[in-house]
N, C-alpha and C positions, 0 to 999 in steps of 0.2 A: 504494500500500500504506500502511497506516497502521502507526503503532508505539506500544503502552502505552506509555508515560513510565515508569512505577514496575517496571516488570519488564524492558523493550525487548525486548518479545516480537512478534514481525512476525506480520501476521494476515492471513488471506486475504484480504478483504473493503476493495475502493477506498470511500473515502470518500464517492462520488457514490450509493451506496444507501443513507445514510443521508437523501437526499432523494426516492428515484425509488422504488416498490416493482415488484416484481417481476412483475404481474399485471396491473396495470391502475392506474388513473390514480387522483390523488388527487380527482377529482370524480368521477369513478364509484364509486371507494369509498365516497365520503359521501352518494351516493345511496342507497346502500343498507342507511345506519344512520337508526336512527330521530330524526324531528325533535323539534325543542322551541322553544315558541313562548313566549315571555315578554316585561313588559315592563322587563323589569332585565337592560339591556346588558352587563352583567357576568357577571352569569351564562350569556346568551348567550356573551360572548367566552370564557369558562373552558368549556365546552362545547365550543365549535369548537377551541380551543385544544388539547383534550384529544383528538378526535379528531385531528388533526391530528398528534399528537404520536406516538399507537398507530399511525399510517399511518408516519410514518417508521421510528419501530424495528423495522420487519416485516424478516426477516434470514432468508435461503432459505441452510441448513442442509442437511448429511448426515442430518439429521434432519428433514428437512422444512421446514416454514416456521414461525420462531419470534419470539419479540420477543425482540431485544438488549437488554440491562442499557442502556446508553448508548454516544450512538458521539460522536468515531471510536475512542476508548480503551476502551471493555467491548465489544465486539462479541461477547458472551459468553454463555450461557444462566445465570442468577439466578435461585434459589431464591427468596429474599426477594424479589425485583424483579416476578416473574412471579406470586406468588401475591398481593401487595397490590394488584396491577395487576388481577389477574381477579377481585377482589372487585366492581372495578366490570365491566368488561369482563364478566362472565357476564350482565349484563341485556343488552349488546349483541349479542356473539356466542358465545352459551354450546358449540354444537360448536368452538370456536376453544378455548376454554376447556380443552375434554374433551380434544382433539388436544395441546396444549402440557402437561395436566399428565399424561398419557402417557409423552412424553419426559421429564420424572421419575421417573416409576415406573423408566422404564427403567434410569435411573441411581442406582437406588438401591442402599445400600453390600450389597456382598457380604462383602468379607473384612478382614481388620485391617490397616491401615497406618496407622502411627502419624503420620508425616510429614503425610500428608495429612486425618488424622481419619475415614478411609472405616474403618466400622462393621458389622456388620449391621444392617440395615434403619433407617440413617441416611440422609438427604434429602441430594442435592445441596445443594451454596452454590453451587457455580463453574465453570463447563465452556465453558471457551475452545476455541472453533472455528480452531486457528491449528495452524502445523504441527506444534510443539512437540508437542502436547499431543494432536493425533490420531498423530504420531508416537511417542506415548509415552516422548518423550525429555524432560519437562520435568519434575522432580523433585516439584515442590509443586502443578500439575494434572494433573487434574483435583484439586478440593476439597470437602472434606465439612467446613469448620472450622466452620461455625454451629450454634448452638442451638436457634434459631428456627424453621429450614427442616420440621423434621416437624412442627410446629404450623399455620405457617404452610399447610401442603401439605394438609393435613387439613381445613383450615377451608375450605380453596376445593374438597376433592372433598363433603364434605357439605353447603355452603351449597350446589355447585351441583346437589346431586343434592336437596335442599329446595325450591328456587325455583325452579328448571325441571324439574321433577319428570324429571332426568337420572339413571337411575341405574347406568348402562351399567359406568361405572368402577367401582361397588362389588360390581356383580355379576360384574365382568369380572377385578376382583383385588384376590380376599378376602386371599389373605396377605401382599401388599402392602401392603394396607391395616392387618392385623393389626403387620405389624413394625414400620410407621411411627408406631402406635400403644405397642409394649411398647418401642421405643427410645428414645421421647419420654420414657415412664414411667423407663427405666434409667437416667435422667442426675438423677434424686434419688437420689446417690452416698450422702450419711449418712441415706436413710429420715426425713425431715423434713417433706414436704411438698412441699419446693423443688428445682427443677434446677441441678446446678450446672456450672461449667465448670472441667473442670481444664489445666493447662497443664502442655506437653510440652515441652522446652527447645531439639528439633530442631523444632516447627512454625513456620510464617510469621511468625506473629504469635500472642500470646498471650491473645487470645479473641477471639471472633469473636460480637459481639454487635451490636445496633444502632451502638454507638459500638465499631466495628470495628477494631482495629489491634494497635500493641506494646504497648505500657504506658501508653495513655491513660487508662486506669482510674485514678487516686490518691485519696486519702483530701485534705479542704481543705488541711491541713498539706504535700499534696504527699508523703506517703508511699506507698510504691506498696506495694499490696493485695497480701493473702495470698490463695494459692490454695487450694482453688479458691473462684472467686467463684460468686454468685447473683444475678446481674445482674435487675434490676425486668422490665425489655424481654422477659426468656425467660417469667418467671413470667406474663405478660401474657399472652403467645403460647399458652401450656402454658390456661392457663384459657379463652382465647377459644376452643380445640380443644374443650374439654372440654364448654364451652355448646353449642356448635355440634353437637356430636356429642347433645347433649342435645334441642337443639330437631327435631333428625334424626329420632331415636328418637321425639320424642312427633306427630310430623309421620307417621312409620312404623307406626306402632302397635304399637312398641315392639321394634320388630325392631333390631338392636343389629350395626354390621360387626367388633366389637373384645368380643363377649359377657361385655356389660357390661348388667348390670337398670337398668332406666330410675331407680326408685327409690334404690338401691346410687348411680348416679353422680350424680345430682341432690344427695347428701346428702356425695358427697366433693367435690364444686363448694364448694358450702358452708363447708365445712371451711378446703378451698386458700384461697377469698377471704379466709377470717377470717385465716387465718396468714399470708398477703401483709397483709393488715392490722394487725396485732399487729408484725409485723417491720420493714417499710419506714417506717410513717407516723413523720414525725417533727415532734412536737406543735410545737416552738420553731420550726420555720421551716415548719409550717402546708401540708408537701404529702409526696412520698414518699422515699424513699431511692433514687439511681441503684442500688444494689447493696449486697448483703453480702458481707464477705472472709472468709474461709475461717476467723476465728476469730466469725463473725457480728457483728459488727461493721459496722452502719450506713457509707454510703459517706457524707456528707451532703452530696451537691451533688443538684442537681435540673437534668432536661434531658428535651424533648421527649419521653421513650418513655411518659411518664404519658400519654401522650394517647392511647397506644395502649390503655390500661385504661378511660379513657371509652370511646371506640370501640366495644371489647368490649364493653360493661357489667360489666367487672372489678370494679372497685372497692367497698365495701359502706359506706363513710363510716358507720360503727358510731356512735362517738362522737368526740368532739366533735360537737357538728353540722356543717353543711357551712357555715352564714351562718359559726361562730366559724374555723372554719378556713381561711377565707379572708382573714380579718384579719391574720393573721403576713406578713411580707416573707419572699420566697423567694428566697437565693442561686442562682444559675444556672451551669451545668455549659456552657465553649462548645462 
């Protein structure tokens, strides 16, 4: 049996399936993904590496067969984990795809507990397979604390219903998809633009953002942030949805799962990017803001989740240009 460290929470799951999968063998599995033939061993090894890696977190669930967060300590189904994961994984195995963001739908919020952040039609973050928590004795799982998860969950039912012209899930559940959509929009609490996060004083942790925890949020000085915050990582997420849902629709011929005009959301993209821009860039240290606190107020450290805005194609580098903004030295967020 394995034990979380941070909660010692006892899970069902021996630690020898984090190497063995349930089905069949790790050569036969890789038989039967597609190859790639280069001659930059590196990219080969990061290939093989990565299959190698989705073979191990395969995790045979009450809920079927899932990929675990990480083992031997998340042996858990992840919001975030599972939908950045099937951005690439839907060119592999796109029904693999359809099957695991299912068991999300499934879990999506029905009613208000605050403890936990479960909402209406809020996205998992966190559903440990352990006894706890299918026993319903564990106070804080199952979790709904993230911002990200309906964005995130949105971008991988429309990317894959776009590139694999799958569209089973949006035909199969329209209000599903509608809530995951008008939830994402509810969490711009002052009508600004921005989502924001507020903090409960009985939750786990005090936001649940890429840099997830208590109070890792502070201002450089080390003051800790007024709530609620608008963490850069959600606004990112919130936008990537919104493209995505965009390239859906012109991919559609404008057919819309959240009856939204193709025109109408093309021009509030627009809008979102410029005021992530106007808000977070900050000219003297030449990149974004991790966050604004609840008096808007710039967080001004810088750390990894910008990259999720290239990724998307978030970002609109207005002005400055891009050569001058790259000249500033950027403090770092660790």
């Amino acid at each position: 049996m394995c034990i979380r460290d941070r909660f010692q929470v006892t899970c069902f799951f021996p630690k020898w399936r984090a190497h063995v999968s349930h089905y069949e063998s790790l050569e036969t599995w890789l038989q039967s993904k597609p190859k790639v033939s280069t001659i930059d061993k590196h990219l080969y090894a990061l290939y093989q590496n990565s299959l190698r890696s989705l073979y191990k977190l395969r995790m045979l669930t009450t809920d079927g067969e899932i990929k675990a967060a990480g083992y031997p300590y998340f042996p858990s189904l992840f919001g975030r984990d599972f939908t950045i994961s099937a951005l690439g994984e839907l060119y592999l195995e796109p029904m693999k795809v359809r099957e695991e963001a299912q068991v999300h739908l499934k879990y999506l919020g029905k009613r208000i507990d605050l403890l936990r952040n479960e909402q209406p039609g809020r996205a998992i973050h966190e559903f440990n397979y352990d006894v706890e928590t299918l026993a319903k004795t564990y106070k804080h799982f199952p979790s709904w604390y993230a911002n990200d998860s309906n964005a995130l969950l949105l971008i991988t039912i429309f990317r894959l219903a776009r590139i694999q012209s799958d569209f089973e899930l949006i035909t199969t559940y329209p209000r599903e998809i509608k809530a995951l959509w008008d939830h994402m929009l509810s969490l711009d609490l002052d009508h600004d633009g921005l989502i924001e996060y507020p903090y409960h004083p009985e939750q786990l942790v005090h936001h649940q953002t890429w840099r997830d925890g208590g109070d890792y949020i502070k201002h450089p000085d080390m003051r800790a942030v007024d709530y609620p915050i608008a963490p850069l990582h959600d606004q990112l997420c919130m936008v990537g949805a919104m493209k995505e849902l965009l390239l859906y629709q012109e991919y559609s011929g404008g057919q819309s799962p959240v009856g939204l005009e193709t025109n109408l959301l093309r021009k509030q993209v627009k809008a979102i990017q410029k005021k992530i821009e106007e808000a977070y860039w900050m000219p003297a240290l030449g990149s974004y803001a991790l966050a604004l606190d609840g008096q808007k107020e710039q967080v001004q450290l810088v750390n990894s989740d910008v990259c999720l805005g290239y990724y998307y194609d978030c970002l609109l580098y207005t002005s400055p240009s891009p050569r001058d903004r790259t000249r500033s030295r950027m403090p770092s967020s660790a």
